[in-house]
GUZADREN-926546 format. One record per residue (C-alpha): residue number from 1; residue in one letter; z, x, y. Coordinates in nm, 4 decimals, decimal comma, padded with zeros to 6 digits. Layout:
ATOM resi resn       up     east    north
ATOM  NUM    A        Z        X        Y
...
REM end
This chain:
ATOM resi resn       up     east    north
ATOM    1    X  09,2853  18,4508  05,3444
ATOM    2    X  09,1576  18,4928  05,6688
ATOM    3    X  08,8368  18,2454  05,6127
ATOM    4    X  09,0455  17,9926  05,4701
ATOM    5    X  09,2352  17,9473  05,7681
ATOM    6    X  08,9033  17,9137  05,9874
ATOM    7    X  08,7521  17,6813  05,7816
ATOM    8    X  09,0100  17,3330  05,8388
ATOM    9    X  08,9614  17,4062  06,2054
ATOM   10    X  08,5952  17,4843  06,2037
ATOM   11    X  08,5712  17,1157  06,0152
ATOM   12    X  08,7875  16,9513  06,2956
ATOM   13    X  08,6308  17,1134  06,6007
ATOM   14    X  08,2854  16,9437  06,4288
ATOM   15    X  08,4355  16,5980  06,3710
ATOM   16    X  08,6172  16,6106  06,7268
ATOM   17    X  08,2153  16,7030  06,8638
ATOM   18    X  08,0684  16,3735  06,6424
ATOM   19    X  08,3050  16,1536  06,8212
ATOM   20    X  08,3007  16,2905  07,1374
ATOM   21    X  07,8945  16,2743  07,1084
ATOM   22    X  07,9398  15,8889  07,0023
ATOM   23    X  08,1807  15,8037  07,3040
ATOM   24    X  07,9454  15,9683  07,5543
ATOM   25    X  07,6236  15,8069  07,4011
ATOM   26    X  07,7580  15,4634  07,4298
ATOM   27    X  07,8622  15,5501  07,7758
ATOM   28    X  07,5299  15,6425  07,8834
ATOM   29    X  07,3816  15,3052  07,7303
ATOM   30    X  07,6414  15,1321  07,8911
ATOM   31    X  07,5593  15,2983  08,2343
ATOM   32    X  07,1816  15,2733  08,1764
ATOM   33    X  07,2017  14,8729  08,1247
ATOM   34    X  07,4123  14,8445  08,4715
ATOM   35    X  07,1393  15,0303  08,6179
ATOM   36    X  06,8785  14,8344  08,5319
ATOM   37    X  07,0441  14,5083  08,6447
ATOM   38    X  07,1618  14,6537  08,9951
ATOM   39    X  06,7835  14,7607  09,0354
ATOM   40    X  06,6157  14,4384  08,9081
ATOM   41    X  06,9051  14,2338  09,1741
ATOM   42    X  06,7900  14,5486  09,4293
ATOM   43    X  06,4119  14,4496  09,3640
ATOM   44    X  06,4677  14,0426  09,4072
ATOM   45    X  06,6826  14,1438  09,7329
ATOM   46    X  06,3785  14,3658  09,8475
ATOM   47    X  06,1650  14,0656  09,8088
ATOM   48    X  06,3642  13,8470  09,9487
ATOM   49    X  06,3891  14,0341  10,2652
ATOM   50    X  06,0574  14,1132  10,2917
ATOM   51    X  06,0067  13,7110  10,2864
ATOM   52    X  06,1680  13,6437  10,5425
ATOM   53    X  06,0563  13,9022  10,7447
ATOM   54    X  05,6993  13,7715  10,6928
ATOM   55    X  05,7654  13,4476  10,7831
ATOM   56    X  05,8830  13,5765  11,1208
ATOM   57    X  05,7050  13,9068  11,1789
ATOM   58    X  05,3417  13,8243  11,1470
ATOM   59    X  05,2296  14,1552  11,1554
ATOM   60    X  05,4599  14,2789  10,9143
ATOM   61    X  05,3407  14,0267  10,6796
ATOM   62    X  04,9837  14,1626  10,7438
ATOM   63    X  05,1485  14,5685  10,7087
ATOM   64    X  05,2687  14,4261  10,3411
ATOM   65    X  05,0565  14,1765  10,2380
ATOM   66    X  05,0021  14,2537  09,8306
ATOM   67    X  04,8794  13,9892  09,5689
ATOM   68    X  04,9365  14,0517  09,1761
ATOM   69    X  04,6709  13,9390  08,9691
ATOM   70    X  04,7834  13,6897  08,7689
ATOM   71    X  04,6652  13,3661  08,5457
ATOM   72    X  04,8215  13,0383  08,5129
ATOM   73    X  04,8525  12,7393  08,2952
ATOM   74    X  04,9739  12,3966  08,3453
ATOM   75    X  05,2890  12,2523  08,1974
ATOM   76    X  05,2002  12,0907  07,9108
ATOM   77    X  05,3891  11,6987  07,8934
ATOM   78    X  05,3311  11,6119  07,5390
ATOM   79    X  05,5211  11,5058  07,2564
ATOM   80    X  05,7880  11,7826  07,0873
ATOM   81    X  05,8336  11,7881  06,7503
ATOM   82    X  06,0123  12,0542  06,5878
ATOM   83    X  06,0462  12,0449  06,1798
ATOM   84    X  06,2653  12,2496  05,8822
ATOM   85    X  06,0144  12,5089  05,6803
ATOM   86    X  06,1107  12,5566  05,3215
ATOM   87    X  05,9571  12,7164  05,0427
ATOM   88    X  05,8990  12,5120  04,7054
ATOM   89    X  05,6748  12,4914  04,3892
ATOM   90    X  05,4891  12,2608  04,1554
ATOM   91    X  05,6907  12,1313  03,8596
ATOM   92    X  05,5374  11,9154  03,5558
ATOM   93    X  05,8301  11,6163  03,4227
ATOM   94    X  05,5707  11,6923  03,1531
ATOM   95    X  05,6182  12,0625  03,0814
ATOM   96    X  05,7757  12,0784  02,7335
ATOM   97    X  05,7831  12,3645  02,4691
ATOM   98    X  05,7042  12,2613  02,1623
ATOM   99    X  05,8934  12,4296  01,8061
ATOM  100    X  05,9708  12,2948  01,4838
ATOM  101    X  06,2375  12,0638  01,3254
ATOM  102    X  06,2355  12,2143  00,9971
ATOM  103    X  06,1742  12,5701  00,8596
ATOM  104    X  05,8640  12,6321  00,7338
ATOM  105    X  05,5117  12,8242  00,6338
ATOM  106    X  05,2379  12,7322  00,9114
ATOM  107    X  04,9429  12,6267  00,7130
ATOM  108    X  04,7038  12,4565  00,9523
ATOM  109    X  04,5999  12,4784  01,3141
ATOM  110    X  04,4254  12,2223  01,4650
ATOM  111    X  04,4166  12,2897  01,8059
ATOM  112    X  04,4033  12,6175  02,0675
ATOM  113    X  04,4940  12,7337  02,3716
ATOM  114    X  04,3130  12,5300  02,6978
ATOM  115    X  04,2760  12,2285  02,5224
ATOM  116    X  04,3184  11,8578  02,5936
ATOM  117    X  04,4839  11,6433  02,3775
ATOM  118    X  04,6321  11,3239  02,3328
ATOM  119    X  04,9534  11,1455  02,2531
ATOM  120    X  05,0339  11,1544  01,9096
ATOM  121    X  04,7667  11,3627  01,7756
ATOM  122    X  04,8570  11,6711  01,5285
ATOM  123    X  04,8670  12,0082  01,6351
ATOM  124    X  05,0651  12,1895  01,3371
ATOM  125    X  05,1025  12,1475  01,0086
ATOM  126    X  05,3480  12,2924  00,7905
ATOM  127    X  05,3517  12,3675  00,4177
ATOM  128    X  05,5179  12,0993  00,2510
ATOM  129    X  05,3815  12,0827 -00,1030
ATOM  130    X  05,7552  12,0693 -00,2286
ATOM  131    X  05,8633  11,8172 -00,0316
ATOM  132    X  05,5165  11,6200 -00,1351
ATOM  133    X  05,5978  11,6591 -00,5394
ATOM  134    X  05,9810  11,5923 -00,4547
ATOM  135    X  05,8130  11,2391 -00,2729
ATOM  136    X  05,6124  11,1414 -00,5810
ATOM  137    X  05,8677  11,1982 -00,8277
ATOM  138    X  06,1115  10,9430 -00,6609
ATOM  139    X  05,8444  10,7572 -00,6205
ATOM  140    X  05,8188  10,7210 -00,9436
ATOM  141    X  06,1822  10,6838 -01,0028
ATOM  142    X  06,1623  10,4273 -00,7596
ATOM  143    X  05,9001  10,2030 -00,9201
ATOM  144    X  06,0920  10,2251 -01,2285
ATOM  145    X  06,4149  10,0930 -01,0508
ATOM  146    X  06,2236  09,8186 -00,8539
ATOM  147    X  06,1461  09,6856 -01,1611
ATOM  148    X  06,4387  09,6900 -01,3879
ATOM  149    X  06,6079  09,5186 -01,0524
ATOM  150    X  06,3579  09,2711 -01,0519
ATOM  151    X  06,3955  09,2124 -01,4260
ATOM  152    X  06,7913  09,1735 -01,4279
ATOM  153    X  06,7848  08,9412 -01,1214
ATOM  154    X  06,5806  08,6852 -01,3207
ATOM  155    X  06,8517  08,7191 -01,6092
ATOM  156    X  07,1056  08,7128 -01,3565
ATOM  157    X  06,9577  08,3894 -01,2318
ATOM  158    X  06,9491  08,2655 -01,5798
ATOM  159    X  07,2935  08,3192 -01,6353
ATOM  160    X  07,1949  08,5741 -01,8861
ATOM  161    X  07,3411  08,9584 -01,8657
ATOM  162    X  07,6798  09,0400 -01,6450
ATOM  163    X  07,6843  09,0702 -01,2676
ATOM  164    X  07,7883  09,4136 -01,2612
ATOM  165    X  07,4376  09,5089 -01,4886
ATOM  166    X  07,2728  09,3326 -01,1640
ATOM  167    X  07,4650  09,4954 -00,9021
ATOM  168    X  07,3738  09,8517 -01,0431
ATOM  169    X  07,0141  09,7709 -01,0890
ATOM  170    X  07,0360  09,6608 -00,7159
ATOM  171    X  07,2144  09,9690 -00,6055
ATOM  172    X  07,0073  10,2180 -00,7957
ATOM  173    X  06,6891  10,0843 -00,5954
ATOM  174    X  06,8286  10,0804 -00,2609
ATOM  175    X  06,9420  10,4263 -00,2949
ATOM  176    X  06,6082  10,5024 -00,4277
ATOM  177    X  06,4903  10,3330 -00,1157
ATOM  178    X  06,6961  10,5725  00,1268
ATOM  179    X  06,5891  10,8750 -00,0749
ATOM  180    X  06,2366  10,7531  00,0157
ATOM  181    X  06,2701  10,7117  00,3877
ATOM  182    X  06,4880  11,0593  00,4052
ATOM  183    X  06,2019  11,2839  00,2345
ATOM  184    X  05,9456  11,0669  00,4171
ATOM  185    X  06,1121  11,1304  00,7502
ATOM  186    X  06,1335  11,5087  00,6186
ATOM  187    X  05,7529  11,5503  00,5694
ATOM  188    X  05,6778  11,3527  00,9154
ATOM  189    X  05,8303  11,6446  01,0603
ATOM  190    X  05,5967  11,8917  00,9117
ATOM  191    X  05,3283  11,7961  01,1558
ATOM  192    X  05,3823  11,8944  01,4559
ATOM  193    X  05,2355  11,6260  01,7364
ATOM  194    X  05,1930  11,5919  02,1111
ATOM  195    X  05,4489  11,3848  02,2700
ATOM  196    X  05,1863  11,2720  02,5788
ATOM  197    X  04,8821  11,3400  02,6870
ATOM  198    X  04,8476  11,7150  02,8227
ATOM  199    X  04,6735  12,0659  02,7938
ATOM  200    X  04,7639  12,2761  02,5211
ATOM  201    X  04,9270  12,5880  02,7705
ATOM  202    X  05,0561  12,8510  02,5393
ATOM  203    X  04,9804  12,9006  02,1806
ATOM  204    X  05,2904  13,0824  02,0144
ATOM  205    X  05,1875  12,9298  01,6499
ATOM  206    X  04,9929  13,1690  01,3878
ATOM  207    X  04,8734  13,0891  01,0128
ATOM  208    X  05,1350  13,2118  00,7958
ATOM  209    X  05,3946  13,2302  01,0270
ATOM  210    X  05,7240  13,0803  00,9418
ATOM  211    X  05,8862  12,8562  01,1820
ATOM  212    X  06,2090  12,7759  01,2431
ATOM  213    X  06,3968  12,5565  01,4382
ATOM  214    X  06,4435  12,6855  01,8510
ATOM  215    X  06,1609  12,9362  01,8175
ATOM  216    X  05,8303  12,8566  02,1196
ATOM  217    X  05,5283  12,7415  01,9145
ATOM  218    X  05,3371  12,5767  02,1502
ATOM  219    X  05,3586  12,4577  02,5453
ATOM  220    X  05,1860  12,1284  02,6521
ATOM  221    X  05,1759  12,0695  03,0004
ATOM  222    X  05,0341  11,7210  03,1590
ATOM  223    X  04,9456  11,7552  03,5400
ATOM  224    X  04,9861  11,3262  03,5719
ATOM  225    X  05,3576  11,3672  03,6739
ATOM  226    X  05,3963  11,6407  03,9514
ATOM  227    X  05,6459  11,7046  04,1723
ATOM  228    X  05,7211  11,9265  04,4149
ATOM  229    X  06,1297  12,0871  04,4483
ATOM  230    X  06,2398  12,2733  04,7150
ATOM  231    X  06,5968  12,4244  04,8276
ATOM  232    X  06,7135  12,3615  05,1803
ATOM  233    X  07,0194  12,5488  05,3554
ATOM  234    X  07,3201  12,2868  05,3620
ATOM  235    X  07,2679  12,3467  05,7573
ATOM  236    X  07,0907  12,0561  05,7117
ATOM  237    X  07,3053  11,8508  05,5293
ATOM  238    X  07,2850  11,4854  05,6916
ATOM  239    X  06,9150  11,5680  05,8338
ATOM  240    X  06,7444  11,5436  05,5109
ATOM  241    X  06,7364  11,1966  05,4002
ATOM  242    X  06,5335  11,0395  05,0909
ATOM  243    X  06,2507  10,8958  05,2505
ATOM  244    X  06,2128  11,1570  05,5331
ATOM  245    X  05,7922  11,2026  05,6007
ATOM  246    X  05,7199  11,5756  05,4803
ATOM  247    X  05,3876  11,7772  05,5207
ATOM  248    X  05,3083  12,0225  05,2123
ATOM  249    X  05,0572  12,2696  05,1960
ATOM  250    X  04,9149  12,5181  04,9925
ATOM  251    X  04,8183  12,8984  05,1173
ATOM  252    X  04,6189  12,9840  04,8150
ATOM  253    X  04,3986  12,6500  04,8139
ATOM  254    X  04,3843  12,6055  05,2179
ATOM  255    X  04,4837  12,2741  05,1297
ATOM  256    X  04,7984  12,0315  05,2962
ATOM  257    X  04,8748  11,6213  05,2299
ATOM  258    X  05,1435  11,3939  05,3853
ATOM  259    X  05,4562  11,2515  05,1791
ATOM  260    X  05,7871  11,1789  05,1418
ATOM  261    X  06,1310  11,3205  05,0101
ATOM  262    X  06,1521  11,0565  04,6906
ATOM  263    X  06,4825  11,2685  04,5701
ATOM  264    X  06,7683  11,4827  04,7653
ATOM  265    X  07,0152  11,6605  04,5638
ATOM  266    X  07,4185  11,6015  04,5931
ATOM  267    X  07,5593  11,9285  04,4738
ATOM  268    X  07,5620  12,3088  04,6757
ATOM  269    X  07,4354  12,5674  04,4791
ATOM  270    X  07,7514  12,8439  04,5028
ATOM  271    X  07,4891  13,1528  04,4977
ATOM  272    X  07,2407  13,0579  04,7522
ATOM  273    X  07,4311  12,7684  04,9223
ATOM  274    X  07,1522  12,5211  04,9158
ATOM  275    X  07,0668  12,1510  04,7738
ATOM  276    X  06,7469  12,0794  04,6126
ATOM  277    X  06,4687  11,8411  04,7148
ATOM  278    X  06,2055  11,6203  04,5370
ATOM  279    X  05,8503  11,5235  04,7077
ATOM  280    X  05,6280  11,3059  04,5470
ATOM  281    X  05,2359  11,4327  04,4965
ATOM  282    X  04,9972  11,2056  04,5594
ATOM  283    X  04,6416  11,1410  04,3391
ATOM  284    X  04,4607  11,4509  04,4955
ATOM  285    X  04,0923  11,5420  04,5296
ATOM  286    X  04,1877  11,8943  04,4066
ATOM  287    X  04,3973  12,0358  04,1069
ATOM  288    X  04,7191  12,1645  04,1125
ATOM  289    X  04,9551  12,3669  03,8086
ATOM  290    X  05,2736  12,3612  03,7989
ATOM  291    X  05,4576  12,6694  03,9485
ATOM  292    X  05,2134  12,6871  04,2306
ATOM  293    X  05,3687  12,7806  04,5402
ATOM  294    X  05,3874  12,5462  04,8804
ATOM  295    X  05,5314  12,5489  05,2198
ATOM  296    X  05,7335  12,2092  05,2931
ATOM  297    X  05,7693  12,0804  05,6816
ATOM  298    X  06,0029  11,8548  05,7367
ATOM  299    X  06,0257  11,6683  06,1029
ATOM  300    X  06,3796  11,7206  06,2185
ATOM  301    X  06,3693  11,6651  06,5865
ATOM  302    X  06,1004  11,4667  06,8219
ATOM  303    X  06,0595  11,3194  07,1765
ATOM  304    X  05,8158  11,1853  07,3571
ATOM  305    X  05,6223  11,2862  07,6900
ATOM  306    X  05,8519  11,5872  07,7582
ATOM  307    X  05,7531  11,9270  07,9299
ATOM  308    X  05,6502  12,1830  07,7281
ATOM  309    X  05,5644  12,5892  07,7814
ATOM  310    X  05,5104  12,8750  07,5839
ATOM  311    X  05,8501  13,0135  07,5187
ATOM  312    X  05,7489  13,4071  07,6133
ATOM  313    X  05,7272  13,2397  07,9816
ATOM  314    X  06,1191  13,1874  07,9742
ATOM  315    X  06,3138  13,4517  08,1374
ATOM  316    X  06,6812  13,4979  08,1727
ATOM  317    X  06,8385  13,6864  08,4468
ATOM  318    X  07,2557  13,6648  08,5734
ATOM  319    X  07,2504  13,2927  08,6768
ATOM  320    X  07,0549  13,1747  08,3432
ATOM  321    X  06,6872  13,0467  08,2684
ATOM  322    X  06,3846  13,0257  08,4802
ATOM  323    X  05,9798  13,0162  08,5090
ATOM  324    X  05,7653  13,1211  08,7182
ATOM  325    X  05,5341  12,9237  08,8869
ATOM  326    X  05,2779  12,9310  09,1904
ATOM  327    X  05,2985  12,7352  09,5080
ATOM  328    X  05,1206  12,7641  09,8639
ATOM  329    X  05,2765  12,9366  10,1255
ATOM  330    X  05,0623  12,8130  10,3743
ATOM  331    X  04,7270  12,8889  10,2890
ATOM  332    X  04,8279  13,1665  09,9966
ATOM  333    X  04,9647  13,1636  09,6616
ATOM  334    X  05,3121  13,2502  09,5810
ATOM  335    X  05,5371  13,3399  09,2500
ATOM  336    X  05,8602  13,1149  09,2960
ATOM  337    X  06,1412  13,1044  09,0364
ATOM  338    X  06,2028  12,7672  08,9358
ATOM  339    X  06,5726  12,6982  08,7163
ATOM  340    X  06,5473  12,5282  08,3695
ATOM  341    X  06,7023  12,4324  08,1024
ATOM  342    X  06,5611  12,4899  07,7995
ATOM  343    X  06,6051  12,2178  07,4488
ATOM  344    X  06,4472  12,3242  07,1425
ATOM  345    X  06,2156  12,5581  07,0212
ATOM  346    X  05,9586  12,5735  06,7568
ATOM  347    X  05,6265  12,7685  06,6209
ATOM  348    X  05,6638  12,9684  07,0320
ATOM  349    X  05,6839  12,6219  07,2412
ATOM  350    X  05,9745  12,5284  07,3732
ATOM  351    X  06,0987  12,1514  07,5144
ATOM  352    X  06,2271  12,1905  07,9185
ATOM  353    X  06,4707  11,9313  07,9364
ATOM  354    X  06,5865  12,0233  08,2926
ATOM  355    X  06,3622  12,1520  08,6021
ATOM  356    X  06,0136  12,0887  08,5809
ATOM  357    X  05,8015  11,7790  08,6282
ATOM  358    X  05,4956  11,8634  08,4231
ATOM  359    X  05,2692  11,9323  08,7744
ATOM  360    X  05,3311  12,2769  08,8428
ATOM  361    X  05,1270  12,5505  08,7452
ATOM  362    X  05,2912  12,8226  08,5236
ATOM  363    X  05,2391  13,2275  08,6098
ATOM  364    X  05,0906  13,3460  08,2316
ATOM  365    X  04,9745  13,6657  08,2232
ATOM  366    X  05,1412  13,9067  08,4591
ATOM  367    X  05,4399  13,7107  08,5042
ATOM  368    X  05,6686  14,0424  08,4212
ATOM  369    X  05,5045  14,1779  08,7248
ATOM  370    X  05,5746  13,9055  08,9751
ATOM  371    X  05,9054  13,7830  09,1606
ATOM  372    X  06,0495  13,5179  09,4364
ATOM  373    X  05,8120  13,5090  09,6697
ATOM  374    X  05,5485  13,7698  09,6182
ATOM  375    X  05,1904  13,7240  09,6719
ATOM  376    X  04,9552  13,6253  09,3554
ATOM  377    X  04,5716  13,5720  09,3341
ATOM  378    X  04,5237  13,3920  09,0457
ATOM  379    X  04,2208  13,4997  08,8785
ATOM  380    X  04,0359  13,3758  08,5921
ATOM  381    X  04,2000  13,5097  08,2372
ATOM  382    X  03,9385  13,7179  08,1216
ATOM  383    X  03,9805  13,9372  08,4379
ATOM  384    X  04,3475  14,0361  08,3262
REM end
């Protein structure tokens, strides 16, 4: 009885030690962050001081005189362009699976797997030795009817014989005339053809199997009608227009061309809210298959003759962005914070659209080492 009494209040004294563990932990954090930004103002302070000292103490400059090796680069004024990445894939409007209209035995093969053909030509061919006799003996039937019609319709002419012996000469050949067609039509569809000119993909189809309607015989692809069809967030919704310029490229073939959107869809899709794309392929020195995967850029933003730096070079401290870069103070080289504000960022560049001019000379390497106003000796790269 005893135990069971300790063991509710064992539990609680644990959970009581969790929290209590949790609570001081994000204390701590909380306490180590302040830290850190009371030392980093402490440091710029330092620096500040010791700045102005310089500039009136001579000697003390001398005493604490200290240059950071550093490297620079220039601020690159260029054009910006920033674009939308999406994955997408080769699709055929060719790309068809081919099966059977009518149940049957599989009697001949005429083609196989890998190869061309053309519009039109067989591929399969059923059994249809019923259907052939069934043909024949209406055919027969047929000629028979033809001409008893013929014969009563020069009576009829003649005034000779009753209309209603014409009309049913005339009816029985007509309907021998649809039967025709029908079982015609029904032994058409025991060769299986090529509806365009294509590849022969998948070969399904065996002698002496029995095919039936719905059931994959053969798949023909043609690689003259490719496409390629993305999915892009419906962030974009408005920015993705049908005719927008796109870049594609290819990661397995090391390959890329230029064109345009040529289709955008108008509904979301509720599982992965997106809209689908179409791009047109162009005639290509190189071969693609459908299903093959690609990477499609499309330009979203752009301006012209704009400042430009690597975005690791942006820092952030209480009062917002800034760079470093070097100017002469006097006869040496200082770090001096220069305020910007920063537009948009793509592939690790980023467009400054406030605070530099495109002449100053950015801190590169070592710039987590400098601050306002400390010496730098800029050195060539490899030195760092």
């Amino acid at each position: 009885m005893n135990i069971i009494k300790i063991l509710p209040i064992t539990i609680i004294i644990f959970l009581v030690a969790g929290c209590q563990e949790t609570t001081d932990l994000a204390q701590k954090q909380a306490e180590l962050k302040q830290k850190k930004t009371e030392l980093n103002d402490l440091r710029n302070s330092i620096t500040s001081l010791e700045a102005e000292i310089a500039a009136i103490d001579p000697e003390f400059a001398k005493a604490n005189r200290r240059a950071t090796l550093i490297t620079t680069i220039p601020v690159e004024m260029a054009k910006f362009e920033s674009f939308i990445e999406v994955s997408g894939a080769v699709e055929s409007r060719r790309n068809v699976i081919l099966s059977a209209e009518l149940p049957g035995i599989i009697e001949k093969l005429y083609v196989t797997e890998g190869q061309a053909v053309k519009a039109g030509q067989t591929l399969i061919k059923l059994e249809n030795e019923t259907l052939q006799r069934n043909f024949q003996e209406l055919k027969t039937n047929y000629n028979l009817a033809k001409t008893m019609y013929e014969r009563q319709a020069n009576l009829w002419e003649k005034n000779i014989g009753t209309e209603m012996q014409y009309l049913e000469a005339k009816n029985r050949k007509e309907a021998l005339e649809n039967q025709l067609r029908t079982i015609n039509t029904q032994i058409q569809k025991t060769y299986i053809k090529a509806p365009f000119n294509g590849t022969i993909d998948l070969m399904e189809a065996k002698l002496g199997m029995l095919a039936q309607p719905a059931i994959p015989l053969i798949r023909i692809v043609s690689l003259e009608n490719l496409y390629i069809k993305a999915d892009v967030s419906e962030a974009y919704i408005g920015v993705i227009r049908k005719g927008e310029k796109a870049k594609v490229s290819f990661a397995s073939l090391k390959e890329e061309f230029d064109t345009e959107i040529s289709s955008v869809g108008q509904v979301i899709d509720p599982d992965n809210r997106s809209f689908s794309i179409e791009l047109q392929v162009p005639l290509l020195p190189y071969e693609l298959k459908p299903n093959l995967i690609s990477i499609v850029k499309i330009k979203d933003f752009e301006a012209e003759n704009v400042a430009i730096v690597p975005t690791n070079l942006i820092q952030k401290d209480n009062h917002g962005d800034f760079v470093y870069v070097v100017v002469m103070n006097s006869e040496t080289p200082i770090a001096k914070k220069v305020r910007v504000i920063r537009g948009r960022t793509y592939k690790n560049k980023t467009m400054i659209e406030e605070g530099l001019t495109g002449e100053e000379e950015l801190v590169d390497e070592g710039f987590r080492e400098v601050s306002e106003g400390i010496n730098v000796n800029v050195v060539d790269e490899s030195i760092i």
